[in-house]
PDB file with one MODEL, atoms N, CA, C and O in Angstrom:
MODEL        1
ATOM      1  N   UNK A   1      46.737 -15.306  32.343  1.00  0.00           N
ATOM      2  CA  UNK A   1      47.205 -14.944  31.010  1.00  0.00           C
ATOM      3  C   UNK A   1      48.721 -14.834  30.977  1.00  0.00           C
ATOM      4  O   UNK A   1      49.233 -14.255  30.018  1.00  0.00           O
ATOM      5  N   UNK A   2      49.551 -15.384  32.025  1.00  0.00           N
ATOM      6  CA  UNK A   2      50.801 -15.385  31.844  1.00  0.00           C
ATOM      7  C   UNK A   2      51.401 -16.050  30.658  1.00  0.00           C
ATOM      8  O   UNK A   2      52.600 -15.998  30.382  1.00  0.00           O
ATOM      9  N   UNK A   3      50.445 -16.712  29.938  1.00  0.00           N
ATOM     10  CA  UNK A   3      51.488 -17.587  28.973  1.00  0.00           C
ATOM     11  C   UNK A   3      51.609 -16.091  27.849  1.00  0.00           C
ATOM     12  O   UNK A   3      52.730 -15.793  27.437  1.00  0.00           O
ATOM     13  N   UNK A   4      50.739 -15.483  27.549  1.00  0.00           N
ATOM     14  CA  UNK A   4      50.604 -14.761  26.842  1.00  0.00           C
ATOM     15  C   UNK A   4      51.132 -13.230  26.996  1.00  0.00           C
ATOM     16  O   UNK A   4      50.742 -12.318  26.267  1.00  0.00           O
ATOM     17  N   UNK A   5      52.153 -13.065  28.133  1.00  0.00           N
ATOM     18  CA  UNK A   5      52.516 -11.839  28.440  1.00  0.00           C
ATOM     19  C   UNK A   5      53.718 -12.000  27.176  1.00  0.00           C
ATOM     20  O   UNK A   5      54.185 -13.037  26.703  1.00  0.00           O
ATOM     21  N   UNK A   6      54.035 -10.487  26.815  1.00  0.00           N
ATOM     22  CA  UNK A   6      54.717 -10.090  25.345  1.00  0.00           C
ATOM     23  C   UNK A   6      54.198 -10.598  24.011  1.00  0.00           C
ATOM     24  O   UNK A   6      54.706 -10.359  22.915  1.00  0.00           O
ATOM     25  N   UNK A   7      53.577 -11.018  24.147  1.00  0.00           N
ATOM     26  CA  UNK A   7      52.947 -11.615  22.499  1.00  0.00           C
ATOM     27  C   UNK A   7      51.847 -10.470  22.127  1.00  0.00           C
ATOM     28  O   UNK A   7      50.986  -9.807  22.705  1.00  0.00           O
ATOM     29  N   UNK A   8      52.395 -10.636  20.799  1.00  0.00           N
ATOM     30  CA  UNK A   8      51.469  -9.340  19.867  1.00  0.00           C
ATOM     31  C   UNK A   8      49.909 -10.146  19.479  1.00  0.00           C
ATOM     32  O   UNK A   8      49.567 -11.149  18.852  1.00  0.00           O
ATOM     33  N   UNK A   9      49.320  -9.185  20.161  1.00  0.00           N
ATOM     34  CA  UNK A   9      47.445  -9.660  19.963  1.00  0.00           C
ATOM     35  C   UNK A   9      47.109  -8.862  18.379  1.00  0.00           C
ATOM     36  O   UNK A   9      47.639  -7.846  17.929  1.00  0.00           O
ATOM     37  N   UNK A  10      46.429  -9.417  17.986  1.00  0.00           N
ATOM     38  CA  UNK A  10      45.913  -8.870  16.648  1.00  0.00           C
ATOM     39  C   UNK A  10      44.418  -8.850  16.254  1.00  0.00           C
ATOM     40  O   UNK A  10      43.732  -9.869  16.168  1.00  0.00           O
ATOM     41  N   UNK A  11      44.042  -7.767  16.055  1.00  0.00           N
ATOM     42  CA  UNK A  11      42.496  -7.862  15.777  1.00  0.00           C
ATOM     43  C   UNK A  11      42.027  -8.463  14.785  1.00  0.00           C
ATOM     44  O   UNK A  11      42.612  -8.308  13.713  1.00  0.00           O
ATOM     45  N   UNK A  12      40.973  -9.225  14.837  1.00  0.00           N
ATOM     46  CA  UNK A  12      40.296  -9.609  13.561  1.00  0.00           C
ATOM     47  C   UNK A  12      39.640  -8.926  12.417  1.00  0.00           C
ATOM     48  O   UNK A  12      38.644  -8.260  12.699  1.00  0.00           O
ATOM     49  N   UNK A  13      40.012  -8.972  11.205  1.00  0.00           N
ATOM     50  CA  UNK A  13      39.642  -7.971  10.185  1.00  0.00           C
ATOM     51  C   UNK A  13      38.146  -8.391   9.881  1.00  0.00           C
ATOM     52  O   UNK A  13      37.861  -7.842   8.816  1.00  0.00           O
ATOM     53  N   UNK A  14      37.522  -8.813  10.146  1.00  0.00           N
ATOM     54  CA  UNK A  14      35.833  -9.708   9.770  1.00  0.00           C
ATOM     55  C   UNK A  14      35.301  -9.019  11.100  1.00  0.00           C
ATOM     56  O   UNK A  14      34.205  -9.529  11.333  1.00  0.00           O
ATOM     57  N   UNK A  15      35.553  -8.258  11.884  1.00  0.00           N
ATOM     58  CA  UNK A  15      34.983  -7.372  13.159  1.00  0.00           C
ATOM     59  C   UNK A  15      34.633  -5.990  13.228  1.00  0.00           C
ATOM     60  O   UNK A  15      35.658  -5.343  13.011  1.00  0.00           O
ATOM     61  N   UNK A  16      33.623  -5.217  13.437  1.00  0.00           N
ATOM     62  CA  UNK A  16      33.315  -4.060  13.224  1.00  0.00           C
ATOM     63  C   UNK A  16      34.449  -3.240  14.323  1.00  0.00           C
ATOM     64  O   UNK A  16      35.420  -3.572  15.003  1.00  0.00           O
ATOM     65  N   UNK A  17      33.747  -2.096  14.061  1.00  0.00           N
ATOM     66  CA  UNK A  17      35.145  -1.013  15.037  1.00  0.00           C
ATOM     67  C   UNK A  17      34.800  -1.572  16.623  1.00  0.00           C
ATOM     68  O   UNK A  17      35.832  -1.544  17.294  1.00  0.00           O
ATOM     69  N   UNK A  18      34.091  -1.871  17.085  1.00  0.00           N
ATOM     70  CA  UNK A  18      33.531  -1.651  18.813  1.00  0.00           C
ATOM     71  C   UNK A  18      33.687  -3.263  18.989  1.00  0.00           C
ATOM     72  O   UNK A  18      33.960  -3.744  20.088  1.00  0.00           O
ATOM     73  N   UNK A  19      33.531  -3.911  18.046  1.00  0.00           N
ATOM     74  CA  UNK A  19      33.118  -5.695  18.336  1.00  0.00           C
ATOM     75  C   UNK A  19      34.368  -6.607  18.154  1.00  0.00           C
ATOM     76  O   UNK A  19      34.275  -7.722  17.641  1.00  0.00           O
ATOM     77  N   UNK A  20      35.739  -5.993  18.671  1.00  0.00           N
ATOM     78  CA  UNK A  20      36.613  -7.019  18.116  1.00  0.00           C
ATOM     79  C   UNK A  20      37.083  -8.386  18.901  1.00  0.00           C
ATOM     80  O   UNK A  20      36.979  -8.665  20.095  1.00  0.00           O
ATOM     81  N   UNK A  21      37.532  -8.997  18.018  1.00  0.00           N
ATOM     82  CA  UNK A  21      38.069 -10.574  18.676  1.00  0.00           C
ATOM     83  C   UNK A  21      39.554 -10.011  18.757  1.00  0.00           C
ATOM     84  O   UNK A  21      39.880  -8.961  18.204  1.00  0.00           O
ATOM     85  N   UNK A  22      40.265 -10.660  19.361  1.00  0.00           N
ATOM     86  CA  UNK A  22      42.163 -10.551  18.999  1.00  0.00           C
ATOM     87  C   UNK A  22      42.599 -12.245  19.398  1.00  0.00           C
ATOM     88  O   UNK A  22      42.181 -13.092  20.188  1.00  0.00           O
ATOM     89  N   UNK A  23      43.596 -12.169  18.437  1.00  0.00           N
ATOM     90  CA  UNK A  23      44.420 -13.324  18.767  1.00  0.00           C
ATOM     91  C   UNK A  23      45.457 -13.025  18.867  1.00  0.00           C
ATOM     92  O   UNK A  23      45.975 -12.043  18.334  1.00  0.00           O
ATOM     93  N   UNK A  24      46.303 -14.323  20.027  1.00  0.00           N
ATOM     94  CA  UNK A  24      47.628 -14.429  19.908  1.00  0.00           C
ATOM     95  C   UNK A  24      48.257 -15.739  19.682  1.00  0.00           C
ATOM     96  O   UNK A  24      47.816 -16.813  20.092  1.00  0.00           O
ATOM     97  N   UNK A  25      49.279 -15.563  19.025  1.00  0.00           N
ATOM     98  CA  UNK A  25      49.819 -16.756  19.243  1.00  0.00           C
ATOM     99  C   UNK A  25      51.037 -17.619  19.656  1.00  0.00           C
ATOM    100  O   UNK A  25      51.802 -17.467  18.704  1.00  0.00           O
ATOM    101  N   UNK A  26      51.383 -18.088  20.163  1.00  0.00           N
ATOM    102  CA  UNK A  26      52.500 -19.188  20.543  1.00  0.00           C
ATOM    103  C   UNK A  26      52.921 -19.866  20.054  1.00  0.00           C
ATOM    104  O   UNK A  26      52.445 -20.049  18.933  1.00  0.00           O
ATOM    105  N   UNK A  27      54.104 -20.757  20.468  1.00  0.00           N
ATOM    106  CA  UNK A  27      54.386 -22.100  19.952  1.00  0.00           C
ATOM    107  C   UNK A  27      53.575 -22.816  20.080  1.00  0.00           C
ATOM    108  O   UNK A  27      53.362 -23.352  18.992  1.00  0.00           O
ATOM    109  N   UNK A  28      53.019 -23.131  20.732  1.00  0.00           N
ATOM    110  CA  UNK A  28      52.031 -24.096  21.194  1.00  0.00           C
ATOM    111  C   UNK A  28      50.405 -23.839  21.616  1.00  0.00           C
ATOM    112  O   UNK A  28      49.506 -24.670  21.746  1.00  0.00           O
ATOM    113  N   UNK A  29      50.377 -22.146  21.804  1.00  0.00           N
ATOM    114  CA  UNK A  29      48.915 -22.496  22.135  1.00  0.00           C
ATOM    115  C   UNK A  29      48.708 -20.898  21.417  1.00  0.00           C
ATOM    116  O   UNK A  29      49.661 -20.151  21.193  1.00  0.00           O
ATOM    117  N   UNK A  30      47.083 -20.512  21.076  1.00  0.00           N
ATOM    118  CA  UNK A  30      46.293 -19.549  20.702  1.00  0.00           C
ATOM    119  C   UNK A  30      45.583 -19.161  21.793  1.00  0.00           C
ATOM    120  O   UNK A  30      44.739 -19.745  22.473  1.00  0.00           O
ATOM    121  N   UNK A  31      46.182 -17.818  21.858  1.00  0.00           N
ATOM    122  CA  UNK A  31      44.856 -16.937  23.179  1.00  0.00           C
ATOM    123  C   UNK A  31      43.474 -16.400  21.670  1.00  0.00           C
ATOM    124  O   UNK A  31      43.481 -16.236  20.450  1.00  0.00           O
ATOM    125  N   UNK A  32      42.770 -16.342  22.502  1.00  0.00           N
ATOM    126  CA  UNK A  32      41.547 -15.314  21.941  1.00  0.00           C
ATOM    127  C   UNK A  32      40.463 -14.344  23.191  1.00  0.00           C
ATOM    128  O   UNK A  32      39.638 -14.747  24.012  1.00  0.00           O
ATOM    129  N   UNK A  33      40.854 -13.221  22.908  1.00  0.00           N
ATOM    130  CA  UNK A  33      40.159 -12.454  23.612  1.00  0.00           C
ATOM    131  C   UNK A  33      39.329 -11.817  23.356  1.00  0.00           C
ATOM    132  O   UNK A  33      39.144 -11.876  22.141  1.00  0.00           O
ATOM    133  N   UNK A  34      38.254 -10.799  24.120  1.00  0.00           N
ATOM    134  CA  UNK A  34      37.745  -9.492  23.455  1.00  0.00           C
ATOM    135  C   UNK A  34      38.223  -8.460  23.967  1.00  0.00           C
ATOM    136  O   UNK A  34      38.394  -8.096  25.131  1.00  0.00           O
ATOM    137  N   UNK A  35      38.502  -7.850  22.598  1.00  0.00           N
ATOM    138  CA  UNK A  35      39.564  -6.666  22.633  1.00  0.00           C
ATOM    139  C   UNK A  35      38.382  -5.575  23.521  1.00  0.00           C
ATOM    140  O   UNK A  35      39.283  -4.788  23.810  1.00  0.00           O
ATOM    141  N   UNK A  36      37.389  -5.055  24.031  1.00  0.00           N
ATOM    142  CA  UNK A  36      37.012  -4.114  25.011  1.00  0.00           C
ATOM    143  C   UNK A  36      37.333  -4.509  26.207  1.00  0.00           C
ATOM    144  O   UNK A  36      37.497  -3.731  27.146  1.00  0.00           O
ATOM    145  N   UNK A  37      37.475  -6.030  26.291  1.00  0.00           N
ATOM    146  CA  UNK A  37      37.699  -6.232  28.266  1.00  0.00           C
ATOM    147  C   UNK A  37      39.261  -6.921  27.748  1.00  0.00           C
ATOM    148  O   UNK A  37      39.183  -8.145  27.856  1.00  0.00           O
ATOM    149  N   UNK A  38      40.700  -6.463  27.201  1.00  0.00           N
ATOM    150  CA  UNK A  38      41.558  -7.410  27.703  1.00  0.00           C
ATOM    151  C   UNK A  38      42.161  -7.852  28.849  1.00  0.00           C
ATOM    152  O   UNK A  38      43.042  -8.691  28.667  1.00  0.00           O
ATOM    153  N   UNK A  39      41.959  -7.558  29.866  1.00  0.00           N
ATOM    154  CA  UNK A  39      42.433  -7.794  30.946  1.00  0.00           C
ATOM    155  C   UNK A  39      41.554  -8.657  31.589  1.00  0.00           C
ATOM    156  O   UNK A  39      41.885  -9.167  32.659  1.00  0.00           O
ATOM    157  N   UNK A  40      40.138  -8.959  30.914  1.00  0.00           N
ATOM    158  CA  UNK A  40      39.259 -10.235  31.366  1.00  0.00           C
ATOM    159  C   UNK A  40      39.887 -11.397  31.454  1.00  0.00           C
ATOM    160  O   UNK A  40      40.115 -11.952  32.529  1.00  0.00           O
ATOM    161  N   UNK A  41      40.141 -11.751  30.567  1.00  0.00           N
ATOM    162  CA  UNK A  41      41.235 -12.973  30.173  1.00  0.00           C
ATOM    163  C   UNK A  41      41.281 -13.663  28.538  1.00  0.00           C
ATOM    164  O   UNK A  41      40.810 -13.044  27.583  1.00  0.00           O
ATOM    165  N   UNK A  42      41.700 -14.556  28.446  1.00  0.00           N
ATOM    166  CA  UNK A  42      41.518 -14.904  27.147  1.00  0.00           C
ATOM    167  C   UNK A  42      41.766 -16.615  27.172  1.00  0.00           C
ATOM    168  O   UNK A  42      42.538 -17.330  27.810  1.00  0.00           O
ATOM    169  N   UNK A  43      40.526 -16.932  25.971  1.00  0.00           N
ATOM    170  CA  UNK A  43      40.369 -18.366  25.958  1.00  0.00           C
ATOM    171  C   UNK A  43      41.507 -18.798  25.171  1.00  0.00           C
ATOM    172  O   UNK A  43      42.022 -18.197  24.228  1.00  0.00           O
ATOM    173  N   UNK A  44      41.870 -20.027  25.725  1.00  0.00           N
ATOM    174  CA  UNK A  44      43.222 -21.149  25.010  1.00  0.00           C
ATOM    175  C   UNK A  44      43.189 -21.774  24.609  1.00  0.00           C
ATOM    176  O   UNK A  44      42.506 -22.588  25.230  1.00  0.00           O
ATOM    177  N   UNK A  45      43.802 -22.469  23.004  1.00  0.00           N
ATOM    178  CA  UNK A  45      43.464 -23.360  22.847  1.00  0.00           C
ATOM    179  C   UNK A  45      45.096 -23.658  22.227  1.00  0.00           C
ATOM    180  O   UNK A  45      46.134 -22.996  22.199  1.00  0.00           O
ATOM    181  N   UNK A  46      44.623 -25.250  21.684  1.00  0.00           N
ATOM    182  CA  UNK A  46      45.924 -25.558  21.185  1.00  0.00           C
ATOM    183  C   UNK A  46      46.033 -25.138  20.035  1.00  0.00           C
ATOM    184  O   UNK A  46      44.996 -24.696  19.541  1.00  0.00           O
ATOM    185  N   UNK A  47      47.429 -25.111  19.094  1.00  0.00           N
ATOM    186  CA  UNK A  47      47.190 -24.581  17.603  1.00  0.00           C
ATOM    187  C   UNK A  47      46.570 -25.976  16.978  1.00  0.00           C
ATOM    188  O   UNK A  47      45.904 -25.749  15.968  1.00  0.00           O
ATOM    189  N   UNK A  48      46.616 -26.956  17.239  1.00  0.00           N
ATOM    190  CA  UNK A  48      45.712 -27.928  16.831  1.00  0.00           C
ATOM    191  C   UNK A  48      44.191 -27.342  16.752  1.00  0.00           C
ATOM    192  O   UNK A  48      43.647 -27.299  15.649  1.00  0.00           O
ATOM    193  N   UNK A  49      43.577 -26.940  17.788  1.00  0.00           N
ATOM    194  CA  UNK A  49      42.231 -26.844  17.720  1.00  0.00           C
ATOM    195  C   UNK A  49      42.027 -25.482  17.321  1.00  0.00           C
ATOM    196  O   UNK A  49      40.923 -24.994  17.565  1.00  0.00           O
ATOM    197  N   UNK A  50      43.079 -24.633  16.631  1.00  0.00           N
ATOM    198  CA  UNK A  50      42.414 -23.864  16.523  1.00  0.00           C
ATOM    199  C   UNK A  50      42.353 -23.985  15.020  1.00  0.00           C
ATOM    200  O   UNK A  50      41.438 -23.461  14.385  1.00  0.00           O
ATOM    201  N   UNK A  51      43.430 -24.750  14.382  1.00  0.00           N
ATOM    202  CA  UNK A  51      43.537 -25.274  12.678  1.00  0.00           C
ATOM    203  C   UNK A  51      42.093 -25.456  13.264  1.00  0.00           C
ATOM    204  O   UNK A  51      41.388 -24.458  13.411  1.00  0.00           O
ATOM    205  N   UNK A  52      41.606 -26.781  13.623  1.00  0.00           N
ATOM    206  CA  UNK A  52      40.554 -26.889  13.460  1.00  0.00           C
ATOM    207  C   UNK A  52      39.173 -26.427  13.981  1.00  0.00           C
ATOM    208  O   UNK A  52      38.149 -27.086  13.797  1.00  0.00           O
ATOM    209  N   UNK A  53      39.211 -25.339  14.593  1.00  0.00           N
ATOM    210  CA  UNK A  53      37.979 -24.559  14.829  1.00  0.00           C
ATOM    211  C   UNK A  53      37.854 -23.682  12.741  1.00  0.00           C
ATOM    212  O   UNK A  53      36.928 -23.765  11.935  1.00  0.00           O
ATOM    213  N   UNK A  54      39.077 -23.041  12.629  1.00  0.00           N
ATOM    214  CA  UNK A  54      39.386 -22.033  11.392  1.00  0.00           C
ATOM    215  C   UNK A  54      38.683 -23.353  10.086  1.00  0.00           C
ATOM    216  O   UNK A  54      37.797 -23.225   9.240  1.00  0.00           O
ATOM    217  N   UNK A  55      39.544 -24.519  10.442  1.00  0.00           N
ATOM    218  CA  UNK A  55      38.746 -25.411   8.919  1.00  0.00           C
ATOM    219  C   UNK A  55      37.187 -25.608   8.697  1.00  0.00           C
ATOM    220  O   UNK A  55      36.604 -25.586   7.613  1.00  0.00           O
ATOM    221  N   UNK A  56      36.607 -25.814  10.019  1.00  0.00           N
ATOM    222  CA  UNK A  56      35.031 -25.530  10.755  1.00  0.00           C
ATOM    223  C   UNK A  56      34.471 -25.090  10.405  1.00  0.00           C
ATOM    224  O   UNK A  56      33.295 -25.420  10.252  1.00  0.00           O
ATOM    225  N   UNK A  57      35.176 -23.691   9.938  1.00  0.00           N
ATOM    226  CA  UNK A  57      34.083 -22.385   9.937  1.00  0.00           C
ATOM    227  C   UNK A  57      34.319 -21.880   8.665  1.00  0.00           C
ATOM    228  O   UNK A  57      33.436 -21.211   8.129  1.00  0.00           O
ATOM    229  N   UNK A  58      35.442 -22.109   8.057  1.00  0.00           N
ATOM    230  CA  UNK A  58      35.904 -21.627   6.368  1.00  0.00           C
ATOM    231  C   UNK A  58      35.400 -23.184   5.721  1.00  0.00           C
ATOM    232  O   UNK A  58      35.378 -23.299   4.495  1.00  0.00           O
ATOM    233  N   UNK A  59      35.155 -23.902   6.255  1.00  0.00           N
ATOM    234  CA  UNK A  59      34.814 -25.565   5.175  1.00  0.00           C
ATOM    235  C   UNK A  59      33.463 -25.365   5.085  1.00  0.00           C
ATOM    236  O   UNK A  59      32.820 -25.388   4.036  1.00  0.00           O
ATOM    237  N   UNK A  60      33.026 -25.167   6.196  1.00  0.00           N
ATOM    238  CA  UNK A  60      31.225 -25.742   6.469  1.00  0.00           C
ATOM    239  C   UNK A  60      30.713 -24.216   6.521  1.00  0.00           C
ATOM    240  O   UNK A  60      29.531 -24.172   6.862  1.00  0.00           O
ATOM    241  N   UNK A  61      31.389 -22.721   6.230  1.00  0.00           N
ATOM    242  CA  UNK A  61      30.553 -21.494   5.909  1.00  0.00           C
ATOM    243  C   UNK A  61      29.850 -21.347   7.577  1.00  0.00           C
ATOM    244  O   UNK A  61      28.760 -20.817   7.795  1.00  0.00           O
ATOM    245  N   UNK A  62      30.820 -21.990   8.723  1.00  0.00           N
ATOM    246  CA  UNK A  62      30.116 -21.744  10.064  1.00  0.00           C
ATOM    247  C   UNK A  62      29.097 -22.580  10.562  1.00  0.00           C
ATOM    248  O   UNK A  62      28.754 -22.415  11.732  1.00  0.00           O
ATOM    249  N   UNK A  63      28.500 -23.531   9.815  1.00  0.00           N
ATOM    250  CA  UNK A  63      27.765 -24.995   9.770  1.00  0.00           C
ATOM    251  C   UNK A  63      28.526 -25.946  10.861  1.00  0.00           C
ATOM    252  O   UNK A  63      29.637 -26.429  10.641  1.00  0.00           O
ATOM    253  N   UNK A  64      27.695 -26.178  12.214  1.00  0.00           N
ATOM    254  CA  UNK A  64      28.524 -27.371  12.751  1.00  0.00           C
ATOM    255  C   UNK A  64      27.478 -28.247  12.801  1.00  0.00           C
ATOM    256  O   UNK A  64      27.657 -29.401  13.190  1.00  0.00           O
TER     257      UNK A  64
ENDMDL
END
């Protein structure tokens, strides 16, 4: 998770109190973690895939 050391993680507002996601982001890439284990690690993606994971799931209502 070095790419992601100093970057502000942010919880997801669509997450109950105990169940959260967090993101961060970069120039170039999106961490996503779960906020109870952060020190697990966190998945990467590019901001490309993550436009398109977000169009995915707000176009198709979560339909793949």
């Amino acid at each position: 998770m070095r790419d992601f050391i100093g970057v502000q993680w942010r919880k997801s507002s669509y997450t109950g109190d105990n169940d959260c996601v967090e993101v961060a982001m970069t120039a170039d890439r999106v961490g996503i973690r779960d906020s109870k284990a952060p020190t697990a690690g966190a998945l990467r993606v590019s901001r490309a895939g993550w436009r398109g994971l977000l169009t995915t799931v707000t176009d198709n209502s979560g339909r793949m």
